[in-house]
C-alpha positions, 0 to 999 in steps of 0.5 A: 500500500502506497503511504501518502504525506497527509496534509491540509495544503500542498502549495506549489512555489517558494517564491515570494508570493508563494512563500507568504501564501504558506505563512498565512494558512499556517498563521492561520492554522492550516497543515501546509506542505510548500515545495519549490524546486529551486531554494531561495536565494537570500543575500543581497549580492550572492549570484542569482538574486531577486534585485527587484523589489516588491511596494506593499500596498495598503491591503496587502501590509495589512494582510501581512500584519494580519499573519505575523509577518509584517514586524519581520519586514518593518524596519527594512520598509522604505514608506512611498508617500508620493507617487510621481509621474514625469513625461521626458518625451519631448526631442530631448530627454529632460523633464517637460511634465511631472505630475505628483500623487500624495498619499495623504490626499486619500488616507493618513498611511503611505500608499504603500513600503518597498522592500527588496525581494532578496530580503523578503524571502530571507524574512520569510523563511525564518518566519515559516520556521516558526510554524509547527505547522509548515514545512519548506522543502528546498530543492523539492518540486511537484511532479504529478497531480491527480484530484478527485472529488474529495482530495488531490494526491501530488508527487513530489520530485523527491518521491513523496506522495502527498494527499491535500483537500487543496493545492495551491499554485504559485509555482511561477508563470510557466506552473507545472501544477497549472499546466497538469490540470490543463488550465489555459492561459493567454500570454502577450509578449511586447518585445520588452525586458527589463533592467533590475538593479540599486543605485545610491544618489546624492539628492535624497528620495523623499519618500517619494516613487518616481516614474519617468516616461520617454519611449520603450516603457518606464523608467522607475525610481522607488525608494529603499533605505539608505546604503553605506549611508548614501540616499538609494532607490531601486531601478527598474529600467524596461526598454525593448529586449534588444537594448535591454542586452545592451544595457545589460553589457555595457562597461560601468561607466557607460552604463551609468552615463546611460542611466543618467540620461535616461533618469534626468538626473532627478536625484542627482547623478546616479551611481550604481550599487550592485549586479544588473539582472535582466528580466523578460516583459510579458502580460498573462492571465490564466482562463481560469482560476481553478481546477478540480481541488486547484487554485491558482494565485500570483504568476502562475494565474496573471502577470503583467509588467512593473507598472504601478506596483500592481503585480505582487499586490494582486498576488496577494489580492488572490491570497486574502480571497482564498485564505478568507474562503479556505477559512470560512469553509475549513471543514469544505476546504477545497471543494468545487463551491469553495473554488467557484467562489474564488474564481468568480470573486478574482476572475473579473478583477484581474482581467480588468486590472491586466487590460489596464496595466497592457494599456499603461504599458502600450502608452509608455513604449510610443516612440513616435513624437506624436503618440509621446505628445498624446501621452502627456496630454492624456496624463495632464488632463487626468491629474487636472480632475481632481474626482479622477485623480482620488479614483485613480488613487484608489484603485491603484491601491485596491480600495474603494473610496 
């Protein structure tokens, strides 16, 4: 008789959402199983490492203290206060247009705290540590899925063989769980990477995240804490592939006279402050949210480009609406009318807020003079109406006014 590792939740994927998703059902007082094929990388500068970085909104700090975790990342966080949009695409690269959204135009809290990716998966797991609950295996992904009416039996690349009453996906984009129960997905590639790296500034950031918008998509300055005592913010850089690996290439002094074009020298000349990691631009969304005893959350349900710090907070949009309905139904704990709710409570959401960010996207690559005027036209206008503006706020943190 073949002997199965029981657990309430098997979830697919260490990354930083799924490694979150496993600390809340365990704050939470589910068994969880997590796997991820690949062990997380957990210092700064070692090869390999996520130097992007993640913002928190406003619902997703809260879910995040809701669980515990949140006074693990607080004394790391970088608050944004001001979200500033500046149009640099005019003949020459300078600043012709900078709009600036204040946070306290809508609530007493920053819009949201940045924290590096590297660093929040090192706080994570040790947070998981703690949790009799969970277990973390590194190096250990999912193999095979089978689900029936009342369970789900996963093998596990280590030959472990698991029986849940659910599994969750966060196992990436290219999901293996999500590819074995044979959910569809619709993927738009833009020809676009991105540039992902720190840099240290002479001006100070002020707390404020900063967009900058010429042609290949944007250029976006979001703040962390100081290093080495130096003001410092995080770069995410995207343009089309082909400059991107030139980018990418280019001796350092080159680069950082590139950036500093490319960046006004809003902050002062820029100076770059660790490795350069490449990242590729793609929007996604999964034709459906759910299987039999599946559900999907984060990459492995929808991407989209690093436009408005929407992605990981979607992410965890997915995570608070399963955790709610896992804990509401815990003795229905994956069953087919739990996951209805979930896919009818997500799915609509996500495929506006996709559209919306393609959209964003599609603005900031023009490259013709007359579609980058357009741009700017469209961006004062919005700003100028301040009923609009508040709305644009709220939405882009995911709450209603």
């Amino acid at each position: 008789m073949t002997e199965f590792h029981d657990v309430d939740i098997l979830l697919s994927g260490g990354g930083v959402a799924g490694l979150t998703a496993a600390a809340a059902f365990g704050a939470k007082g589910f068994s969880v199983l997590c796997v991820d094929p690949t062990p997380p990388i957990t210092e700064r500068d070692a090869k390999g490492s996520d130097l992007r970085t993640t913002a928190f909104l406003q619902p997703s700090q809260a879910l995040l203290e809701e669980i515990g975790v949140w006074n693990r990342f607080a004394p790391y966080a970088a608050p944004l206060e001001i979200m500033r949009i500046v149009d640099a695409g005019g003949e020459v690269p300078e600043p012709r247009m900078a709009k600036e959204f204040h946070a306290n135009e809508i609530s007493k809290k920053p819009f949201g705290w940045n924290l590096p990716n590297w660093l929040l998966r090192r706080e994570l797991v040790e947070f998981l540590k703690g949790l009799p609950n969970v277990e973390f295996r590194q190096g250990v992904g999912s193999k095979t899925l089978f689900t029936r009416t009342n369970e789900a039996r996963v093998g596990l690349t280590d030959g472990t063989r698991v029986r849940c009453k659910l599994v969750v996906a966060a196992d990436g984009r290219n999901s293996r769980i999500r590819d074995a129960a044979d959910i569809n997905v619709k993927t738009t590639r833009y020809g676009q990477k991105a540039l992902a790296f720190a840099v240290t500034h002479p001006k100070p950031h002020e707390n404020v995240s900063t967009e900058i918008h010429r042609s290949g998509g944007p250029f976006t300055l979001v703040p962390l804490p100081d290093h080495n005592g130096l003001n410092s913010s995080a770069v995410v850089w995207m343009e089309t592939g082909i400059e991107v690996d030139r980018l990418a290439n280019l001796p350092e002094a080159e680069f950082e006279a590139a950036m500093n074009e490319r960046s006004c020298e809003l902050f002062g000349p820029l100076s770059l402050a660790s490795r350069r990691s490449v990242w590729p631009i793609i929007s996604q969304i999964s034709k459906n949210m759910t299987a039999e005893r599946v559900a999907l959350i984060a990459e492995a349900a929808h991407v989209v480009p690093p436009i408005g710090a929407q992605g990981l907070n979607m992410s965890l949009g997915d995570l608070r609406c399963l955790l709610e309905l896992s804990c509401a139904n815990h003795d229905d704990l994956g069953s087919q009318a739990m996951l209805d709710k979930y896919h009818k409570a997500r799915h609509a959401e996500i495929q506006t807020r996709v559209t919306g960010i393609d959209l964003l996207n599609r603005a900031s690559m023009a490259e013709s003079q007359i579609l980058r005027d357009v741009r700017a036209t469209g961006l004062n206008a919005l700003y100028s109406l301040a009923p609009v503006r508040k709305t644009l706020m709220q939405m882009g943190l995911g709450v209603r006014g």
